[in-house]
VOSE-568006 format. One line per field, with one value per residue (C-alpha): x, y, z. Coordinates in Angstrom, 2 decimals, always signed. Layout:
x	[X	...]
y	[Y	...]
z	[Z	...]
# end
This chain:
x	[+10.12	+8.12	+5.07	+5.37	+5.82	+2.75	+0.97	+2.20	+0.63	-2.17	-2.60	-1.47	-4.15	-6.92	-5.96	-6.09	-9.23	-11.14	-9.37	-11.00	-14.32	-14.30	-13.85	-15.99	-18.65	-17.69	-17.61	-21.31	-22.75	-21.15	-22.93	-26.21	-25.72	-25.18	-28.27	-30.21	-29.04	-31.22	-33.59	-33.91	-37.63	-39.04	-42.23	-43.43	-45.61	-47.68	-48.63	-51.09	-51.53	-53.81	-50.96	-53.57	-54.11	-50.69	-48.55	-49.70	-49.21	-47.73	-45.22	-42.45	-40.43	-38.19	-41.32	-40.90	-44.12	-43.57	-45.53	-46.41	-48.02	-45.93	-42.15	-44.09	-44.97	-40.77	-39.71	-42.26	-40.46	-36.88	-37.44	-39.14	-36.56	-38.38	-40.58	-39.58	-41.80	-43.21	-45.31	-47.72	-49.53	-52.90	-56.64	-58.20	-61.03	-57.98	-57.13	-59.90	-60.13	-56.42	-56.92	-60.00	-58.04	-54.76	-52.98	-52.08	-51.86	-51.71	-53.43	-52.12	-53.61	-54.68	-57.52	-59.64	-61.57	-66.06	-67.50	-68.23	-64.49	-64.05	-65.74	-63.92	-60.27	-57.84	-56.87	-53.42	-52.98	-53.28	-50.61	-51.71	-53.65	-56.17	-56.71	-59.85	-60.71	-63.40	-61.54	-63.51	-62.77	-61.35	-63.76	-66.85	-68.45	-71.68	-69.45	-68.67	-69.17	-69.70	-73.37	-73.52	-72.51	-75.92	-77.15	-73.62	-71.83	-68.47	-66.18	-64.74	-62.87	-64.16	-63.03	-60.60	-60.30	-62.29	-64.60	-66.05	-66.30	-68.81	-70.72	-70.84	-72.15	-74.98	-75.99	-76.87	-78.38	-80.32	-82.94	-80.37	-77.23	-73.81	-73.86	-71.37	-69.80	-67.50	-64.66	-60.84	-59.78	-56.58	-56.74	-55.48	-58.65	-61.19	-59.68	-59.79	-63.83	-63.72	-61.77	-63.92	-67.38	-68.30	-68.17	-68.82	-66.03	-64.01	-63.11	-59.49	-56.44	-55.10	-51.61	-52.85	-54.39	-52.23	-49.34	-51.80	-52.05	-48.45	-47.60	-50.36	-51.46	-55.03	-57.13	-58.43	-58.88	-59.64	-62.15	-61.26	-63.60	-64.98	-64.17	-67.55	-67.35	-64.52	-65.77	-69.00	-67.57	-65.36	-62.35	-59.69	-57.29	-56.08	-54.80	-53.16	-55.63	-54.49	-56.46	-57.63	-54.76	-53.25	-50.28	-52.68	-52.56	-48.67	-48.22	-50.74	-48.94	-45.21	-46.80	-48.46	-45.53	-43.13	-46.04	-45.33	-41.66	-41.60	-43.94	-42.07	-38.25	-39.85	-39.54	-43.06	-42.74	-40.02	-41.56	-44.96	-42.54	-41.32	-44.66	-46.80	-45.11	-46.60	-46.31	-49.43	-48.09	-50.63	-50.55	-49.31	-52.50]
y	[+58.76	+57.05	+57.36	+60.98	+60.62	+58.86	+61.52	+64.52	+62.89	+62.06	+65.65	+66.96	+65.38	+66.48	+70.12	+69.42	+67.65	+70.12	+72.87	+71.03	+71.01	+74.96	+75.52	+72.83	+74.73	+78.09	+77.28	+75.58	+78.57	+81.08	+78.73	+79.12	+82.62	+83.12	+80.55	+82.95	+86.11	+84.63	+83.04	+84.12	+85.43	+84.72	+84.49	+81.77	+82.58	+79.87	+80.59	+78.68	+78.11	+76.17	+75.73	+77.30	+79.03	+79.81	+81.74	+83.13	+79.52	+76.79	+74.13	+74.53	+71.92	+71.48	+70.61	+74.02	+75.72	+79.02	+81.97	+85.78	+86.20	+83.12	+85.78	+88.60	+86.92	+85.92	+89.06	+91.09	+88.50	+89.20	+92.44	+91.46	+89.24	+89.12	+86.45	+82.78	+81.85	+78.29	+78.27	+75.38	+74.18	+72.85	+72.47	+75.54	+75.19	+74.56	+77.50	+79.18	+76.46	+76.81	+80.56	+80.20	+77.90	+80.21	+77.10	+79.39	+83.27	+84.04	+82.88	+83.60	+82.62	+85.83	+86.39	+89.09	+91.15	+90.80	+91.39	+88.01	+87.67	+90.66	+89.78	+86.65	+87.98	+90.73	+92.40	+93.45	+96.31	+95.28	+93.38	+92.91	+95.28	+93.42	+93.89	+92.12	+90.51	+88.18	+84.55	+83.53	+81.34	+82.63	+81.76	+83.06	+86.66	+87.21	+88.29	+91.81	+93.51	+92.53	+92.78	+89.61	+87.37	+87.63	+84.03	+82.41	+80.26	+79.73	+77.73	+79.55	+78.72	+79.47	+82.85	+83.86	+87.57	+87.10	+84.59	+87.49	+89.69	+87.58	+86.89	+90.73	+91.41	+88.59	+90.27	+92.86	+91.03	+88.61	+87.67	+86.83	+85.61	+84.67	+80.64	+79.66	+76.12	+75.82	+73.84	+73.58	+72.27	+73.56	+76.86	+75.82	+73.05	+76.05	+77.79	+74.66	+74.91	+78.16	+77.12	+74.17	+75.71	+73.74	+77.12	+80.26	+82.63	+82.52	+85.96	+86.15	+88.41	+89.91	+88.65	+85.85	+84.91	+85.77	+83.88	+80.73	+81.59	+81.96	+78.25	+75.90	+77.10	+78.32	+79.62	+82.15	+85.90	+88.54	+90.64	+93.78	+95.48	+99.08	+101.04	+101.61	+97.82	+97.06	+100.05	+98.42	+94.77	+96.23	+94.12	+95.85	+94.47	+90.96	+90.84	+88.61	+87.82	+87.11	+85.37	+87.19	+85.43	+86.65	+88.96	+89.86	+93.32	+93.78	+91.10	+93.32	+96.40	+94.95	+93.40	+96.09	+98.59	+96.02	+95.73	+99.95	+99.71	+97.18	+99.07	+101.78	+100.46	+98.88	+95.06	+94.26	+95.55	+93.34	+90.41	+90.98	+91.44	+88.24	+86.59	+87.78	+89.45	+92.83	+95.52	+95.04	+96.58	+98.30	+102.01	+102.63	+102.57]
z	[-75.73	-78.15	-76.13	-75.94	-79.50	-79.77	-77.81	-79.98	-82.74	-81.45	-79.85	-83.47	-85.28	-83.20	-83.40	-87.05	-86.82	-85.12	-87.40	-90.20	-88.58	-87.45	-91.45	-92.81	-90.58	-91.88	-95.17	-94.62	-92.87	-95.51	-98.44	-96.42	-96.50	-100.40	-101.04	-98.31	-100.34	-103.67	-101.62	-98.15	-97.24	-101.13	-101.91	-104.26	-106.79	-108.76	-112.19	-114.16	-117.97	-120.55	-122.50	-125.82	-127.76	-129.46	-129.98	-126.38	-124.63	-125.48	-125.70	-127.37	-129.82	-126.08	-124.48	-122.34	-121.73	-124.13	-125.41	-125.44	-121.37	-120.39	-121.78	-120.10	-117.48	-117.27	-117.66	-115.03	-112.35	-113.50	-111.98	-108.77	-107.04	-103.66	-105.65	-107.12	-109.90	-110.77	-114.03	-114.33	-117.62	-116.54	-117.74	-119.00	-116.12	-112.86	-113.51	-112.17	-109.41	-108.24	-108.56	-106.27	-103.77	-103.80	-105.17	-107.99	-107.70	-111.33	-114.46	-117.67	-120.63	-122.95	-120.25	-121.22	-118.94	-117.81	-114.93	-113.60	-113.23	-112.16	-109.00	-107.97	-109.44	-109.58	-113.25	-113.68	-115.80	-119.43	-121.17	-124.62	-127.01	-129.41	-132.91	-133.53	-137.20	-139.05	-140.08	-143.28	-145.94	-148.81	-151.33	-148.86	-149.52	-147.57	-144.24	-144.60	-141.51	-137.84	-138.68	-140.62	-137.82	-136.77	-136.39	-138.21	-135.58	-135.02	-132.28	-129.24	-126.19	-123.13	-121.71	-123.94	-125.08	-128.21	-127.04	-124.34	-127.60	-129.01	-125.86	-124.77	-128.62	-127.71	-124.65	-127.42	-129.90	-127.90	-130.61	-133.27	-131.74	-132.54	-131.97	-129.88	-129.64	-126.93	-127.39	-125.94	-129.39	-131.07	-132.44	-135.78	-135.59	-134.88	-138.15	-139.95	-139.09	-140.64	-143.73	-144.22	-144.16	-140.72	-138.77	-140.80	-139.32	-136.32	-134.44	-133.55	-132.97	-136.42	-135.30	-134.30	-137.86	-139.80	-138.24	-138.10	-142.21	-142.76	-140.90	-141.73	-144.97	-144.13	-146.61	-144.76	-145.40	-142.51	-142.97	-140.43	-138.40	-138.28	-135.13	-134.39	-133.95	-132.57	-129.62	-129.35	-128.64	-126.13	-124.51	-126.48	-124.05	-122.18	-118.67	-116.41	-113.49	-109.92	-106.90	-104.02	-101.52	-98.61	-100.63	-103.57	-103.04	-102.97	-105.80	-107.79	-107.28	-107.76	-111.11	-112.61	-111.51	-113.61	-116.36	-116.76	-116.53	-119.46	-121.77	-121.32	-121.93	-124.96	-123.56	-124.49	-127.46	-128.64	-126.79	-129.34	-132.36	-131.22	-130.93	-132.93	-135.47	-134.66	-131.60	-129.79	-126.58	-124.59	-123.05	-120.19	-117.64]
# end
């Protein structure tokens, strides 16, 4: 009797045992499936960043990389869930090397738009609208118009919306340039350069300036520019720019679709207010 017993519960446990298995394996496969649901079949996209100037890269007091293209660049992906983003701050010149490699697929960094570029990259559709002005210091008259840049020099970064201004107006102007000092210095050190008298003007983003003003204290005035300059310059726009990979063309299109859909709801709009203290959205291309 007590071996039957014995045998019972021995027999009793292993139906439990394997019960507990069939379910532990259920459960496992049904967790699979939600995880699949988010990420099944995604396609990473890598997205690089300078991390300057501000406010349209940065890092942030929570040591988050932050900014205008890198919350537009957020919010164009909350609407395309077939893709998982991973945003990368990196030197200004990887960029263009990862981009060239595929190791990133985006670049965002208040690109704007020449034709060397345009060769080796994709443009999305334009995600920022530029107000250009002249950063002098306050106490400085003899820059009035664009006109009197003509052999001043000033401090740039390389390939940033404004910088391209200045070098399209020297392709102009070739016997009386614009000198250019390239640096990847702070912004707020470029304007100090202007302030100080050891640049005579920096060209920059109204926005931009005056939110550079209002934190550190600049003494700096802007001296705006006609339209007949500001056409002649060109580049009214930045971009994000994408590498020429393997899914470029559908990554464009799902981007630049997403790019319309938020100028259009107003999301970009609200995203500049944000950032720059201004609505700088672009129209819809």
């Amino acid at each position: 009797m007590a071996t039957w017993r014995k045998w019972g519960l021995s027999l009793a446990a292993i139906v439990l045992l394997l019960g507990l298995v069939a379910c532990g394996k259920g459960n496992s496969s049904s967790n699979d499936g939600g995880s699949n649901a988010a990420g099944k079949d995604q396609i990473t996209v890598n997205i690089a960043t300078g991390g300057s100037p501000r406010p349209f890269s940065y890092v942030n007091d929570n040591n988050e990389i932050d900014g205008y293209d890198i919350q537009i660049v957020k919010a164009i992906f909350e609407g395309l869930p077939q893709y998982k983003i991973n945003i990368e701050k990196t030197e200004f010149p990887s960029i263009f090397a990862g981009l060239d490699s595929d190791r990133y697929q985006i670049g965002a960094n208040n690109f704007a738009s020449n034709a060397e570029r345009k060769e080796k990259y994709i443009y999305s559709d334009p995600i920022f609208k530029n107000q250009f002005v002249i950063a002098v210091a306050e106490n400085r008259d003899d820059i009035k118009t664009f006109a009197d840049l003509e052999g001043k020099k000033t401090t740039v970064s390389p390939s940033v919306n404004y910088t391209v201004a200045l070098e399209n107006y020297n392709k102009d102007h070739a016997k009386t340039p614009v000198i250019l000092n390239y640096s990847e210095a702070e912004l707020v050190t470029v304007l100090q350069n202007a302030e100080s008298g050891a640049d005579d003007f920096n060209l920059i983003d109204a926005a931009m300036l005056q939110l550079y003003i209002k934190e550190y204290g600049l003494k700096l005035k802007a001296i705006p520019l006609s339209q007949e300059d500001s056409d002649r310059i060109g580049v009214p726009y930045s971009y994000l720019i994408l590498s020429k990979g393997k899914n470029s063309e559908q990554l464009t299109k799902d981007v630049n679709e997403r790019i319309k859909a938020l100028i259009q709801d107003g999301t970009i709009s609200k995203i500049s207010e944000k950032y720059l203290n201004g609505d700088f959205a672009p129209d819809v291309q």
